[in-house]
TIROTOR-398916 format. One line per 5 residues: number of its first residue (from 1); their letters; for each residue x, y, z of C-alpha. Coordinates in steps of 0.05 Angstrom, whole numbers, plus 5000, padded with zeros to 4 digits. Layout:
N
NUM = A = X Y Z | ...;
This chain:
419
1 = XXXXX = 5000 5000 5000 | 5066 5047 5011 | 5069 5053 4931 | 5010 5098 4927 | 5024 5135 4987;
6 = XXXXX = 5057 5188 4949 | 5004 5204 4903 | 4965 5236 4968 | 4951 5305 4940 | 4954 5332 5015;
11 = XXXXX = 5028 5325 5025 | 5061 5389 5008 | 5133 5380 5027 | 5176 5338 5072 | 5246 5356 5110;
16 = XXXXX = 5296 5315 5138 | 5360 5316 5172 | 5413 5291 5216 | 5425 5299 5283 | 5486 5275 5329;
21 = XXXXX = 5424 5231 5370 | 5393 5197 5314 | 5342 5213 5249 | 5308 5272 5263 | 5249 5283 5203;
26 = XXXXX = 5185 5329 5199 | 5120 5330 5155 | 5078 5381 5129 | 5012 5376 5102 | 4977 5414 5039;
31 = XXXXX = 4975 5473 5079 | 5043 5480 5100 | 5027 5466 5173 | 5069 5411 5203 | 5031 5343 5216;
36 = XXXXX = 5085 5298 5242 | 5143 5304 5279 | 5197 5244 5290 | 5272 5233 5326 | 5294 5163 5329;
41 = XXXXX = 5346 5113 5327 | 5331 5047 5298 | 5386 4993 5293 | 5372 4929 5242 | 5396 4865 5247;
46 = XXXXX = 5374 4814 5180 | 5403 4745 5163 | 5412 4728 5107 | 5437 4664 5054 | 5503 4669 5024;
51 = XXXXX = 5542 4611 4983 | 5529 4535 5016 | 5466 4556 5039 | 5507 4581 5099 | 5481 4647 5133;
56 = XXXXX = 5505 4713 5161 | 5487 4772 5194 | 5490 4842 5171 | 5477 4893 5226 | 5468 4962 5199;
61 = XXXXX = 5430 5023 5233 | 5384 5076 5208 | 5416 5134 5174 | 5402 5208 5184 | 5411 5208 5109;
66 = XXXXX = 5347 5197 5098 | 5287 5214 5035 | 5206 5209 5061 | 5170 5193 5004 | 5116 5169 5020;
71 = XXXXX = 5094 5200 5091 | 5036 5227 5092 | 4979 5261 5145 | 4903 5271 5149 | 4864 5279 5214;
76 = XXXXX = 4853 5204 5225 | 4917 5165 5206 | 4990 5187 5181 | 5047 5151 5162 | 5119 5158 5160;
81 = XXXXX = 5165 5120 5112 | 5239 5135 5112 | 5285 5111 5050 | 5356 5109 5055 | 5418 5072 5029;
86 = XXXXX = 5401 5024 4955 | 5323 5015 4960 | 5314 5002 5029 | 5253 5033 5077 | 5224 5035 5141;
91 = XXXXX = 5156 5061 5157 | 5104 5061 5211 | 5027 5080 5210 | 4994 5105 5262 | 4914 5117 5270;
96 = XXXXX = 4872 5155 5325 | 4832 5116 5372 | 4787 5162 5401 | 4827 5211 5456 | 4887 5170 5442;
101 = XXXXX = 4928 5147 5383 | 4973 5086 5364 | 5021 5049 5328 | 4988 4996 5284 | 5041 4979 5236;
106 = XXXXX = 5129 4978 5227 | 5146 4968 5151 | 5217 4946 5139 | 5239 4937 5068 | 5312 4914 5052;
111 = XXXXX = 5346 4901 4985 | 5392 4838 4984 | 5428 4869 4926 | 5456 4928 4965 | 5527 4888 4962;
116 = XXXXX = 5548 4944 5025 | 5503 4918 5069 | 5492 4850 5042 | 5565 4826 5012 | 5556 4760 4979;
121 = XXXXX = 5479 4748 4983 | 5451 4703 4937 | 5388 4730 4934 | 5375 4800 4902 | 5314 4811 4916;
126 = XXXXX = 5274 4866 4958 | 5239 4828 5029 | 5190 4861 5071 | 5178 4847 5158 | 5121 4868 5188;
131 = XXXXX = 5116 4877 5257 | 5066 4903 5314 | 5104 4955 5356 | 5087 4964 5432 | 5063 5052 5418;
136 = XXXXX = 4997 5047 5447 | 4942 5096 5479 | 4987 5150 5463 | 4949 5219 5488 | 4926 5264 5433;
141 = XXXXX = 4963 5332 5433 | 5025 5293 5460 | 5096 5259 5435 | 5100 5188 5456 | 5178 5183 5489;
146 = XXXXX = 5221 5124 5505 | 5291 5122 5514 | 5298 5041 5535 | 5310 4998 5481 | 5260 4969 5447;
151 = XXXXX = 5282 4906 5401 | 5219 4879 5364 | 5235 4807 5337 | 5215 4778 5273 | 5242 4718 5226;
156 = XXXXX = 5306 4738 5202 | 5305 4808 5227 | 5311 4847 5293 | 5290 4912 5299 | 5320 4960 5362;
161 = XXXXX = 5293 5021 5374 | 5317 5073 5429 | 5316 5150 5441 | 5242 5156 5401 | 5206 5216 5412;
166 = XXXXX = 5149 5230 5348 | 5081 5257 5358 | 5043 5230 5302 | 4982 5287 5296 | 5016 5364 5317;
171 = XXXXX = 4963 5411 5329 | 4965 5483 5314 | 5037 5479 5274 | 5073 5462 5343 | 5095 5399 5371;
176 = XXXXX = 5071 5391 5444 | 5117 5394 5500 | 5072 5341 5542 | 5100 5270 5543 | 5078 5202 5542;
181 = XXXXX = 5129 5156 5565 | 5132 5084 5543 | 5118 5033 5603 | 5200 5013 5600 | 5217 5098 5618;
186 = XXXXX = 5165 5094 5670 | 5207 5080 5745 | 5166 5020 5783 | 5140 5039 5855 | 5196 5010 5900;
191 = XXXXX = 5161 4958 5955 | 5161 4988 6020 | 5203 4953 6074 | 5170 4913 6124 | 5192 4937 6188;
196 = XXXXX = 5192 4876 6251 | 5203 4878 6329 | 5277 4898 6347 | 5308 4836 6395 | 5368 4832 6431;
201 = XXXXX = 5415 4777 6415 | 5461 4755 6470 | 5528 4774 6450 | 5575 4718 6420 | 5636 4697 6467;
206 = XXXXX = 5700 4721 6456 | 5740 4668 6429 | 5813 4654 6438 | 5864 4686 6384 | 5890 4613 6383;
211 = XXXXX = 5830 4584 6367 | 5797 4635 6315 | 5792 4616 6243 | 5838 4640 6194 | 5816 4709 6158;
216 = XXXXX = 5775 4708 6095 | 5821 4728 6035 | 5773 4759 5982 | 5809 4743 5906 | 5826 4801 5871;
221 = XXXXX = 5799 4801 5798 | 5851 4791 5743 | 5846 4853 5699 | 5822 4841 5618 | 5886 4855 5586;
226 = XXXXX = 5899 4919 5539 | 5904 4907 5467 | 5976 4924 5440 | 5976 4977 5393 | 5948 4949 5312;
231 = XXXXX = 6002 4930 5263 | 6003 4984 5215 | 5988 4957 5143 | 6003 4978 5076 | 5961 4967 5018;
236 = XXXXX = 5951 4993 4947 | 5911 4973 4893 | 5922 4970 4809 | 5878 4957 4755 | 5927 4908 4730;
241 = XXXXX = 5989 4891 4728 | 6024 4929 4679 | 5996 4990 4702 | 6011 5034 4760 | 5981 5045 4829;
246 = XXXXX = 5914 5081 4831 | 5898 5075 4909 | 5944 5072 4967 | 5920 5057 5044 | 5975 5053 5102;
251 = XXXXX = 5940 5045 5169 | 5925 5001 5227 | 5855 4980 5255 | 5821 4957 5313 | 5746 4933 5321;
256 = XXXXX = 5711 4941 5379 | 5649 4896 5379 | 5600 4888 5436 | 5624 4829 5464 | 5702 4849 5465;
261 = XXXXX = 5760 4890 5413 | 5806 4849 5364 | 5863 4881 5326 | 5865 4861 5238 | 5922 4834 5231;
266 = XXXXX = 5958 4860 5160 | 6002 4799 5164 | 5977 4749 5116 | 5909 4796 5088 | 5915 4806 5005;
271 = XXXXX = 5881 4873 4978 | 5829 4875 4916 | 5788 4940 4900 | 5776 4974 4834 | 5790 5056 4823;
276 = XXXXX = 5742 5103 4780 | 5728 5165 4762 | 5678 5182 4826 | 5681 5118 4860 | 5743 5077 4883;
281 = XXXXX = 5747 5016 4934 | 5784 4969 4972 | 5769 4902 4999 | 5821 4872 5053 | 5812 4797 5068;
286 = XXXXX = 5847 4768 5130 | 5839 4702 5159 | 5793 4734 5219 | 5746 4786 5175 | 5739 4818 5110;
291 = XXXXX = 5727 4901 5102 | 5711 4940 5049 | 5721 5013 5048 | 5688 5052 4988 | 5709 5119 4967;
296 = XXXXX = 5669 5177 4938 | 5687 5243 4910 | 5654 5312 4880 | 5711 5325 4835 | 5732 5377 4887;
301 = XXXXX = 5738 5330 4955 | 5742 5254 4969 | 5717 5221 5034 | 5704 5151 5057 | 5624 5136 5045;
306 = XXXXX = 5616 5067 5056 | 5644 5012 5105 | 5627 4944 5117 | 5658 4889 5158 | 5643 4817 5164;
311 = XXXXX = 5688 4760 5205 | 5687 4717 5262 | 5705 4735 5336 | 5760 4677 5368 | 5716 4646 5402;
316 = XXXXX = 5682 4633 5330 | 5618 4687 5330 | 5602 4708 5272 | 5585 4790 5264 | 5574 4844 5208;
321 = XXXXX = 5568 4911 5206 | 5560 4971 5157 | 5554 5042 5141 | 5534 5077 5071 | 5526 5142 5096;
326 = XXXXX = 5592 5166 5133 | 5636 5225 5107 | 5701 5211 5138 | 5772 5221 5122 | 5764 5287 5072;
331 = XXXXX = 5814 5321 5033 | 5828 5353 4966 | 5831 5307 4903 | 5897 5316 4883 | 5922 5310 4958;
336 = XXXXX = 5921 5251 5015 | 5885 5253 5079 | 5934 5232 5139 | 5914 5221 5217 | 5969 5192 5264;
341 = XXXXX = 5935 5199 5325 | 5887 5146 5343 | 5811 5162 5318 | 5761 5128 5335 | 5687 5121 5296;
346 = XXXXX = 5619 5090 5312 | 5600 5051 5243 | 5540 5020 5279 | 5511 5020 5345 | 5548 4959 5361;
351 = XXXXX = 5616 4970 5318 | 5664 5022 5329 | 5725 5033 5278 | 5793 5051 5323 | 5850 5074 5264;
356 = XXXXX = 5928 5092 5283 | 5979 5106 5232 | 5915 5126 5185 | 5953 5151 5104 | 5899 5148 5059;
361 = XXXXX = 5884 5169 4973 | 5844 5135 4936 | 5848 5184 4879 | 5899 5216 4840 | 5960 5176 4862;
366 = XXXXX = 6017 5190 4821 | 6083 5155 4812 | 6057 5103 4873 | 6073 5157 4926 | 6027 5188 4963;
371 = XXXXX = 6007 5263 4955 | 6016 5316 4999 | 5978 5312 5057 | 5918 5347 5096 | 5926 5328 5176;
376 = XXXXX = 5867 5311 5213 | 5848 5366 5261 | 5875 5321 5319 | 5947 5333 5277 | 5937 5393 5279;
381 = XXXXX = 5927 5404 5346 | 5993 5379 5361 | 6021 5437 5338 | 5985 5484 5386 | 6021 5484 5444;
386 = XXXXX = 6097 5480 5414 | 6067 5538 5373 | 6045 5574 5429 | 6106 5556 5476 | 6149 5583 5419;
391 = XXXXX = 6112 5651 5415 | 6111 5662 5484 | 6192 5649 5497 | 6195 5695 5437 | 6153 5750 5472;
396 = XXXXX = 6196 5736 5532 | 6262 5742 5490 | 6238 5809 5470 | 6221 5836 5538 | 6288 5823 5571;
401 = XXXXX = 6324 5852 5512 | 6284 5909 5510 | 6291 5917 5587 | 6363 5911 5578 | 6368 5967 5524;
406 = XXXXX = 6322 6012 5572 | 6372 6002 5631 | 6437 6008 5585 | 6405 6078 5549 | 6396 6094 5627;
411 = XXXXX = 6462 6087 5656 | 6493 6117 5596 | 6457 6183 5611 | 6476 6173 5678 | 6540 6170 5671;
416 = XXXX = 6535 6238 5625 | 6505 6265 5681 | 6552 6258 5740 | 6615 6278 5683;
């Protein structure tokens, strides 16, 4: 029924954007007058076949990138649909039941061709989940809040949502600043303590020091071990052999999953990847995971755009992750983009990327050296307070020479004086 929802000759005009606590996206109906109003973060996790008939996991989140064809408001029902990354969507319906309104209906459509979020699927085609979500009696002129997670279970997909605050119908042009809070936000009314009759117990005997057991000894917990610092790799890519290198990455990586980090180890991984005109990418495949890094640029600036890693933990789970909306690592086209201090990125809400060492051009490489390079702002940072040490021995340099000069031209004319 989503395929017709944009033919609703109500829906003027639709805004979204990104903010640094999830997908932020209003509606406005024929009018002009906004009709729906929607912050949220939704992680997604879908299985899904590859070769063998074997399965894995891709575990993506929602975007703030987002398009909403598709939403749309009247005074009994509205609907939002968000599309983002290669044909994928996510919508939810909600209807007024008398003084009150609900959630009837979450819509999630993913592509199994997206080869970003889905590497290797055999299966191209477009599924759809539908779930019942727990956003109920909902009071009219209100948002409907809840920060807990949420994590609504279906076959082959998990949905998560957390930090959701929409109100579905806005009256008079202004979301309301009145809150209902889902039942998980809502603090349960502690049990009071039953109180009983104080007694006296006779006091124990004091025993002999000979006699007392030995002390407790409580075991101290053995610390988790640091990480040592990633091996830094270096890779480049060609489009064949008898022609030079188009894309050159030195850096080392660590991944920090939920259940524990792991360094990729260079040693042993081989580098594939292909270099265009706007697009270039490179695929490095150890014996622990495989990650793909896809490049973009607007003829004036490249950045990183798309990540997605698949592996195994050591102790044999199997995880995924991936981002096609991130804008990391930017720098002229012509030039390289270098970071030495360690950065750290949240790909997912369950993967963060830790780089050291980071060298990075995917375009323009000439001669198989790299370009010169923009530093990352925590580079240049470094400089700061040398810079400012420097300047201010300078300034200090100045004032005892100029003092000096002072009391010099001074006991000159003294000594003029008393001749």
């Amino acid at each position: 029924m989503y395929r017709y929802a944009s033919s609703v000759l109500f829906l003027a005009s639709v805004f979204a954007f990104q903010l640094s606590h999830g997908t932020e996206v209003t509606v406005k109906d024929k009018d002009n007058n906004l009709c729906l109003s929607a912050n949220l973060m939704v992680n997604f996790s879908v299985s899904y076949v590859v070769a063998d008939k074997k399965s894995e996991t891709a575990m993506f989140e929602l975007p703030g990138n987002v398009t909403t064809d598709g939403s749309a408001c009247d005074k009994t029902s509205s609907t939002l649909k968000l599309n983002f990354g290669e044909g994928h969507s996510w919508s939810v319906n909600f209807t007024i039941k008398g003084k009150t309104y609900q959630a009837d209906t979450i819509t999630f459509s993913y592509n199994l061709s997206d080869t970003v979020v889905f590497p290797k699927s055999v299966v191209n085609d477009t599924l759809t989940v539908n779930v019942k979500p727990q956003i109920a009696d909902v009071g009219m002129d209100t948002c409907y809040s809840c920060n807990s997670k949420d994590t609504i279970e279906a076959e082959s997909v998990n949905q998560t949502l957390w930090n959701v605050l929409i109100q579905a119908f806005v009256i008079n042009n202004s979301t309301s600043k009145n809150i209902t809070s889902c039942a998980a936000d809502v603090p349960s009314t502690p049990v009071a303590p039953t109180t009983h009759p104080t007694t006296t117990t006779p006091a124990a005997p004091v025993t002999n020091s000979s006699t007392a057991p030995p002390p407790t000894t409580t075991p101290t917990p053995t610390p988790t071990p640091t990480l040592p610092t990633p091996t830094t790799g270096e890779y480049s890519i060609k489009p064949d052999e008898n022609s030079t290198v188009c894309l050159m990455a030195n850096f080392g990586l660590r991944i920090s999953l939920k259940s524990g980090e792991m360094n990729f180890e260079p040693n042993g991984t081989t580098s594939s990847g292909s270099c265009g005109v706007n697009s270039s990418q490179l695929v490095l495949t150890s014996n622990a995971m495989t990650i793909t890094l896809t490049f973009t640029n607007d003829t004036k600036k490249f950045h990183l755009h798309a990540l997605n890693i698949t592996g195994k933990t050591s102790s044999g789970v199997a995880f995924s992750g991936a981002n096609t909306n991130l804008s990391l690592w930017e720098a002229a086209v012509g030039s390289s983009y270098m970071c030495n201090k360690e950065q750290n990125y949240t790909i997912t809400g369950l993967l963060t990327l830790y780089t050291f060492n980071l060298h990075v051009q995917p375009f323009g490489v000439n001669k198989g050296v790299f370009s010169t390079a923009e530093d990352c702002q925590a580079d240049a940072e470094n400089f700061i307070v040398p810079i400012a040490v420097g300047v201010a021995l300078l300034v200090l340099i100045l004032i005892v020479l100029l003092a000096y000069f002072i009391g010099r031209k001074r006991n000159m004319a003294s000594s003029y004086e008393t001749l």
